[in-house]
C-alpha positions in Angstrom: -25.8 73.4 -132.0 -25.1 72.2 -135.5 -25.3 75.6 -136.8 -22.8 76.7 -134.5 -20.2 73.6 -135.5 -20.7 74.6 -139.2 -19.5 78.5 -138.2 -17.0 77.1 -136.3 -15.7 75.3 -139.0 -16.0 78.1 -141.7 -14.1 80.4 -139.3 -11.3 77.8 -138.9 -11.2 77.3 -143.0 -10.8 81.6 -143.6 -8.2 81.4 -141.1 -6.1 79.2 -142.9 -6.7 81.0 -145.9 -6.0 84.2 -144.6 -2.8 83.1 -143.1 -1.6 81.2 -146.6 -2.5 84.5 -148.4 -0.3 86.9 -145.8 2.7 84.5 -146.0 2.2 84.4 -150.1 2.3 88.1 -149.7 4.9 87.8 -147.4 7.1 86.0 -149.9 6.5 88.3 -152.5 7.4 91.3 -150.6 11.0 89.8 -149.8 11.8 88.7 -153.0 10.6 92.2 -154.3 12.7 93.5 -152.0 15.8 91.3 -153.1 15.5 91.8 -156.6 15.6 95.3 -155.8 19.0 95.0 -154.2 20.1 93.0 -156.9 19.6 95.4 -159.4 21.2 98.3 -157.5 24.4 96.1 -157.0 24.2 95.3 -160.5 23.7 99.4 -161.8 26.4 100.3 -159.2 29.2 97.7 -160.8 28.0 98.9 -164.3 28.7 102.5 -163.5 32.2 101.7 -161.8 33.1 99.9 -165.0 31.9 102.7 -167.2 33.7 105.5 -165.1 37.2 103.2 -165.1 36.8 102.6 -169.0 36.4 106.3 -169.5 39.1 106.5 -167.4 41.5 104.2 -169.1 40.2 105.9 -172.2 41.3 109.3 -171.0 44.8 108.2 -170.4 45.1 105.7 -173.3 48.7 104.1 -173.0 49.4 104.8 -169.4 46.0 102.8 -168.6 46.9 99.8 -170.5 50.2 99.7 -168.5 48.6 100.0 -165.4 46.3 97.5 -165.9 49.3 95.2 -167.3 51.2 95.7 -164.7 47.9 95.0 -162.0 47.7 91.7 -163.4 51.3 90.6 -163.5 51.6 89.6 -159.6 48.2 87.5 -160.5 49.7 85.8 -163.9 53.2 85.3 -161.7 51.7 83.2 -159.4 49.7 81.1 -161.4 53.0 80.6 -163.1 54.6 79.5 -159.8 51.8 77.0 -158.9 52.1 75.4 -162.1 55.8 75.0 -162.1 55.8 73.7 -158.4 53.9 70.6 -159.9 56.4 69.7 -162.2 58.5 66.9 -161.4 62.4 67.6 -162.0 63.7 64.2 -163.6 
């Protein structure tokens, strides 16, 4: 009877361990799987960069305007906001 306690036991004990080991691998897997996605987002943006610089770079002057003039709207309203705060005496 004891004998059968003792196996009991031992079978409750690799149980545990066997489920602590799958969700470890568990774990592992997903974050494999996220770095993975990471890196592809990062490689993706890295390329869209390099092909917009060789394109800026093929078009030299007219690029720089373009981008100036993309960024004007932005730079125009932070403008704005920061004059709405002053207070007119």
């Amino acid at each position: 009877m004891m004998d059968a306690f003792k196996l009991c036991f031992s079978c409750i004990r690799v149980k545990r361990v066997l489920i602590a080991q799958a969700e470890a691998e568990k774990i592992k897997k997903i974050g494999e799987a996220e770095a993975c996605s990471i890196e592809a987002v990062g490689k993706a943006e890295a390329e869209k960069m390099r092909l917009k610089a060789e394109a800026y770079q093929q078009y030299g002057d007219a690029a720089k305007t373009a981008l100036v003039l993309e960024a004007l709207p932005k730079v125009k309203q932070r403008d704005v906001l920061q004059l709405s705060k002053v207070q007119l005496l």
